[in-house]
C-alpha positions in Angstrom: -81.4 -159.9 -113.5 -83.1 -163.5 -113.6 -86.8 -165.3 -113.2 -87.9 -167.9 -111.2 -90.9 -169.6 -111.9 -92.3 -173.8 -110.9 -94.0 -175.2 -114.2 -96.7 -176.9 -113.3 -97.6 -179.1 -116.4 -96.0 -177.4 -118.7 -94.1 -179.9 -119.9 -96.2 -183.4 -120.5 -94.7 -186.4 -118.9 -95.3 -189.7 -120.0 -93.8 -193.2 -119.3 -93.0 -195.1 -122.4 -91.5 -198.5 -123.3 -88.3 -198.7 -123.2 -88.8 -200.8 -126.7 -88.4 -197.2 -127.6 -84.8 -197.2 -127.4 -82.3 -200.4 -128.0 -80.9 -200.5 -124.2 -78.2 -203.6 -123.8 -76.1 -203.5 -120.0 -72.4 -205.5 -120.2 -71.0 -207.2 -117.6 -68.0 -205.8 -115.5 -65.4 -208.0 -114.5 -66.5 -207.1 -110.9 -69.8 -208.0 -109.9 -69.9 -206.1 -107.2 -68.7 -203.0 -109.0 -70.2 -199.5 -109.1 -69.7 -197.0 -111.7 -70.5 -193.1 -110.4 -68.9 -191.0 -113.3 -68.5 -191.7 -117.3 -67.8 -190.0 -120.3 -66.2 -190.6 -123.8 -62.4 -191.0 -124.4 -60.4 -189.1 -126.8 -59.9 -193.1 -128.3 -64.0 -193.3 -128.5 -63.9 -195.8 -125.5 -66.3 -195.0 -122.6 -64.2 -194.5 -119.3 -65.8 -194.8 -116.3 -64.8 -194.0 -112.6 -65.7 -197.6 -110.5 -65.8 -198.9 -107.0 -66.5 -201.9 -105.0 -67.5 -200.8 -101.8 -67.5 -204.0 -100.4 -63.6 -205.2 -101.1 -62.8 -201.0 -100.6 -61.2 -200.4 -104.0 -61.7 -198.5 -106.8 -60.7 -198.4 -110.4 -60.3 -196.0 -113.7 -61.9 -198.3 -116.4 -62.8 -198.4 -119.9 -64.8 -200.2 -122.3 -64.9 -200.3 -125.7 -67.4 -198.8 -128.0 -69.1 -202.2 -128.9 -69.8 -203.2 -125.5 -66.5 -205.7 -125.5 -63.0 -205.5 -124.3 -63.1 -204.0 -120.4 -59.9 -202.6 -119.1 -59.2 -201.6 -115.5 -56.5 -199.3 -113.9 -56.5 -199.3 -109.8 -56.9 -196.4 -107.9 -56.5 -195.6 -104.6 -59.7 -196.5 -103.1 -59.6 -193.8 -99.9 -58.5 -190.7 -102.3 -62.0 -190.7 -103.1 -62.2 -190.4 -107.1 -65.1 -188.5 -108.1 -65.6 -187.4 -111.7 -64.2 -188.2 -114.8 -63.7 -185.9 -118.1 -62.6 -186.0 -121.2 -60.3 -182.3 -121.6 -60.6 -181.9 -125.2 -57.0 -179.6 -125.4 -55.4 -182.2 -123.8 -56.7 -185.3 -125.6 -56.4 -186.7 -122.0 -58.7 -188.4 -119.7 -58.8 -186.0 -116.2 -60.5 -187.1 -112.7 -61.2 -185.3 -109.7 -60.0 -186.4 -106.6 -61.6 -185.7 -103.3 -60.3 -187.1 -100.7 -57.1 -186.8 -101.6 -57.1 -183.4 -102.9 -55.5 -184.1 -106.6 -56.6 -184.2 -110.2 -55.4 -187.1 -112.0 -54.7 -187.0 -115.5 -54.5 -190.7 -117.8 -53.6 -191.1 -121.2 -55.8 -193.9 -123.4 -53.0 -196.3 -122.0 -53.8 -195.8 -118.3 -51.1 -194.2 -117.4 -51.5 -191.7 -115.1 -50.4 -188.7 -113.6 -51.1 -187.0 -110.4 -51.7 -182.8 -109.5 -51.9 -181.9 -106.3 -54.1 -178.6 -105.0 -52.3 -176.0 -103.2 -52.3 -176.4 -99.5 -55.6 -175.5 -98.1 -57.7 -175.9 -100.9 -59.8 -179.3 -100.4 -62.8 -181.6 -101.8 -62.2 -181.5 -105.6 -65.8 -183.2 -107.0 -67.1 -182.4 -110.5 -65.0 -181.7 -113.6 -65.5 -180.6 -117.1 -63.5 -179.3 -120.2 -62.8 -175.7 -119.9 -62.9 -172.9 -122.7 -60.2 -172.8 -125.0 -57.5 -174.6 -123.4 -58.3 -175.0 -120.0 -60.4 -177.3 -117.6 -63.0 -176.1 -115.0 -63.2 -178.1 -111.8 -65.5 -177.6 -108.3 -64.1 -177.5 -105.2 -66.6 -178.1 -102.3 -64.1 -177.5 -99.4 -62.5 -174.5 -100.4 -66.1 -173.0 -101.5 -64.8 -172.4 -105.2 -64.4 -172.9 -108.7 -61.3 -173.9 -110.0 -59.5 -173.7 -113.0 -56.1 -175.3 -114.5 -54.2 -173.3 -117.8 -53.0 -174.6 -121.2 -49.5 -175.6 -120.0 -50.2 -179.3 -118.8 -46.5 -179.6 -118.8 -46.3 -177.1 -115.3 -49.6 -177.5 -114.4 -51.0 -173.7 -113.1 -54.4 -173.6 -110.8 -56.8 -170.5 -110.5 -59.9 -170.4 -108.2 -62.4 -168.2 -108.1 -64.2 -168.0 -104.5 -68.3 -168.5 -104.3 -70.5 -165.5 -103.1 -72.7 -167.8 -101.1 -70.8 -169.3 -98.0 -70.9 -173.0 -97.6 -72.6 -173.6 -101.0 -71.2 -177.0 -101.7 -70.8 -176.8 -105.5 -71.3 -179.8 -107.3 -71.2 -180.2 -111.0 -69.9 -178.2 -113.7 -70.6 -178.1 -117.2 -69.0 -175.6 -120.2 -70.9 -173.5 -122.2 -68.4 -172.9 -125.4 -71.1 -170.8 -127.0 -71.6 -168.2 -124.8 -68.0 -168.6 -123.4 -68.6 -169.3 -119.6 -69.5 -172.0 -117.3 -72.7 -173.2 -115.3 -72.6 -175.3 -111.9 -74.4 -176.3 -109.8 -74.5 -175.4 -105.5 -76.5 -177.9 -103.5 -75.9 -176.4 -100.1 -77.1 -173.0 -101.3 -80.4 -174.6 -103.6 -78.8 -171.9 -106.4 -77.6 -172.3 -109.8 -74.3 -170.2 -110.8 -72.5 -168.7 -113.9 -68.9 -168.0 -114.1 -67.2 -165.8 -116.9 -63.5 -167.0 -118.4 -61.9 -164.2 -115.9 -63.6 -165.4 -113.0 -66.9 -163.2 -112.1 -69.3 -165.6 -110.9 -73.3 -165.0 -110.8 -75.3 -167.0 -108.2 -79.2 -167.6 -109.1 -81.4 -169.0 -106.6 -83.6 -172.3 -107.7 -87.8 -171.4 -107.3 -87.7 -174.0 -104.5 -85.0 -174.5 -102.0 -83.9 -177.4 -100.6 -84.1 -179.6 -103.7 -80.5 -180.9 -104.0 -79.3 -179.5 -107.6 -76.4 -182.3 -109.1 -75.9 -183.0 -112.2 -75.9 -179.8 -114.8 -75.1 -179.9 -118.9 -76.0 -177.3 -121.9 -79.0 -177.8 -124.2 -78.8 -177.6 -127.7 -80.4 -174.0 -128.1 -78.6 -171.9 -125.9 -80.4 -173.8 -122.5 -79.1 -175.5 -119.9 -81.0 -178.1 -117.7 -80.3 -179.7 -114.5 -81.5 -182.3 -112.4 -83.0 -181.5 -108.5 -82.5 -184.3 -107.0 -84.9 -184.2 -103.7 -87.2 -182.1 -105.7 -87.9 -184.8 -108.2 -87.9 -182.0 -111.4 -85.8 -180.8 -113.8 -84.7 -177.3 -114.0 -84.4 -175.6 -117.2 -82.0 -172.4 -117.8 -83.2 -170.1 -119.7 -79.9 -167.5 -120.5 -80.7 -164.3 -121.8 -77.4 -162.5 -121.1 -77.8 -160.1 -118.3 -81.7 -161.8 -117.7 -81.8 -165.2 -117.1 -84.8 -167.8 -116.2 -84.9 -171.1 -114.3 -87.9 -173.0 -114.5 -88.8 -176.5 -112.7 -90.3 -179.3 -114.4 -92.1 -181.8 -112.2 -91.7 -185.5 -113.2 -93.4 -188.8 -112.4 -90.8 -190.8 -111.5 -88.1 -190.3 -108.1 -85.4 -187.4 -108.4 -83.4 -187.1 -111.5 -79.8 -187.6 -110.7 -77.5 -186.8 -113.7 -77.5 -185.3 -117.0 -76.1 -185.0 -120.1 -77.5 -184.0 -124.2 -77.9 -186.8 -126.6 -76.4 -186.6 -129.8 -79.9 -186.5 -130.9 -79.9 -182.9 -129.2 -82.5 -184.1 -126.7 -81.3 -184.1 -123.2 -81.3 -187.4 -121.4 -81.3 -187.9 -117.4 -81.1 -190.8 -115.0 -83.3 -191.4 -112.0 -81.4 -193.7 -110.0 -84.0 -194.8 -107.4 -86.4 -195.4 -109.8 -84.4 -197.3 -112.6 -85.6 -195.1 -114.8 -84.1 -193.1 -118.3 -85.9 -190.1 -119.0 -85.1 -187.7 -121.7 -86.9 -184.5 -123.1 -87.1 -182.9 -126.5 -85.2 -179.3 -125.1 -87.6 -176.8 -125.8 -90.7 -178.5 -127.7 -91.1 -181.3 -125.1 -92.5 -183.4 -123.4 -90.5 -185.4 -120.8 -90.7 -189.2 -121.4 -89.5 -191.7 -119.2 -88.7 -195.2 -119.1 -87.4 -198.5 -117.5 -84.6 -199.9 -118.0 -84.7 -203.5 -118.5 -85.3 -205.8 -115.1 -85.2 -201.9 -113.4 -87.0 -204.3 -110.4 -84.0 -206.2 -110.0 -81.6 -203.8 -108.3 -81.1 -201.6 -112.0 -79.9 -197.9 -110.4 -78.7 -195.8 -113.3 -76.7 -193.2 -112.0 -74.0 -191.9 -114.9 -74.7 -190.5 -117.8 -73.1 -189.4 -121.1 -72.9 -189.5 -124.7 -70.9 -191.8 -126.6 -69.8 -192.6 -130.1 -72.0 -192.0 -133.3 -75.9 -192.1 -131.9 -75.1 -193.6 -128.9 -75.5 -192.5 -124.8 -73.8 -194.7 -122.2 -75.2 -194.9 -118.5 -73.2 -196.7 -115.5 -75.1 -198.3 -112.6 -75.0 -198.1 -108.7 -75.4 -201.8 -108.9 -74.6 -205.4 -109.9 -71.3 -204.5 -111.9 -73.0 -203.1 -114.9 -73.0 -200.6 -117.3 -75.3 -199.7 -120.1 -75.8 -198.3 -123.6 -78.7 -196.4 -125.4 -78.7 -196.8 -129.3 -81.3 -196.7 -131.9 -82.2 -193.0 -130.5 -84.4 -191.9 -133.7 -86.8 -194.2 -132.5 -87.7 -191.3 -130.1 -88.7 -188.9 -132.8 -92.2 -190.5 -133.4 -93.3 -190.3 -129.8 -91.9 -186.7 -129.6 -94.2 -186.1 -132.9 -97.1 -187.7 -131.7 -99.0 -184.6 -130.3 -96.9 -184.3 -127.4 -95.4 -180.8 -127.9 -96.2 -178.2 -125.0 
């Protein structure tokens, strides 16, 4: 059983300073280069999937946790990487991708292995750490979710085919609590939850049409996503056997991805708009803000959490990539009569 339901209002949105936050960007060594996937490295380096479009290549990069010391590892620029993850049973950095129809897999040293999806199954896109010792991946050709056992040494691939034709799934994110996994489906406008064995539940979003992407847990047993042509964020409400989505209308241009702080509120990008925005999970409100010089081609994209009380962001633009620190600045503002 689920809900629907659009809230109208019932979160507060505000824009604030982003004095609010200590936000500092660092230069790539590519000017031109585009990061579209982060996370944090079993080392405690960010690594980041990056592209020049202009010069066609692409990289697997990292950076260390004080902003210093960028490293680059080519890729092959027309296998089309996609989404990076850090597979906490493997201690290894993991990558979708889709073109190419592999998984690569990269030690902190860069080096890096290759896996191959069985003939047939195609367009590998979002990636996440699995429960116990797998990983969960999407596959938007093949119209499933897949999944790849313990034994990284023989590498063994399960897949679990969609109920909804032609849904395009997109991001996946684990829910170790409640042992199962959430992803998004951006061709069906639905949400989805998969048990370990494989039985998947599809849940229609209150509007259609609004381009779900980028999906992660809250820290009380939610899950939130971003709608990307719908310009709101969705919020899972999980129940068990009755679950909830509500919508969240914000002021700013469509969220794209998502990810919770180590603050435990969840923070979002809004790539069109330059803007952060983050929300204090169930008390509220929504609060976005600027990045700094957003008017000068700043397009946050990337999201994740990094070391200690830290979130790192990479940009669509002007070879950048961007920290958040200094996040219990944000608890005043949350307290300041803003709760729902």
């Amino acid at each position: 059983m689920f809900r629907i339901a659009k809230a109208v209002l019932l979160l507060a949105v505000c824009v604030v300073s982003a004095h609010a936050v200590t936000i500092e960007e660092f230069n790539l060594p590519n000017p031109h280069g585009v990061v579209t996937s982060l996370t944090r490295g079993p080392d405690g380096r960010m690594w980041f999937i990056e592209y020049d479009y202009t010069a066609f290549k692409a990289w697997l990069g990292r950076i260390d946790a004080d902003g210093s010391n960028v490293v680059e590892y080519p890729l092959a620029y027309n296998a089309g990487p996609n989404t990076i993850a850090h597979i906490e049973s493997d201690d290894s950095i993991w990558f979708t991708e889709t073109s190419a129809n592999k998984l690569g897999r990269s030690d902190v040293n860069g080096n890096i292995l290759y896996y191959d999806l069985p003939m047939g199954v195609t367009g590998p896109v979002g990636i996440a750490s699995g429960i116990g010792l797998k990983l969960v991946f999407t596959v938007t050709g093949a119209n499933a979710i897949g999944t790849v056992n313990s034994d990284f040494s023989a590498v063994h691939m399960d897949f679990s085919p969609l109920p909804t034709g032609s849904a395009n799934p997109l991001r996946v994110t684990t829910a170790t609590t409640f042992l199962e996994y959430w992803f998004t489906e951006q061709g069906a406008s639905k949400v989805a939850r998969m048990t370990p064995t494989g039985n998947i539940t599809e849940f229609p979003l209150p509007t259609a049409g609004t381009y779900p992407l980028g999906i992660a847990p809250g820290n009380t047993g939610r899950f939130w996503f971003c709608e990307r042509t719908g310009k709101a964020l969705g919020e899972i409400i999980d129940d068990g056997d009755l679950s909830t989505i509500i919508e969240h209308p914000l002021k700013g241009t469509g969220p794209f991805e998502i990810a919770l702080g180590p603050d435990n509120h969840v923070w979002f990008t809004e790539v069109d708009s330059g803007q952060i925005g983050v929300v204090a999970n169930i008390n509220g409100p929504i609060l976005e803000f600027d990045i700094p010089n957003a008017a000068t081609n700043r397009h946050p994209a990337a999201i994740a959490r990094g070391v200690g009380q830290t979130l790192w962001f990479g940009e669509f633009a002007g070879g950048r990539i961007g920290r958040i620190s200094d996040l219990n600045q944000m608890d005043p503002l949350f307290a300041a009569g803003f709760e729902r």
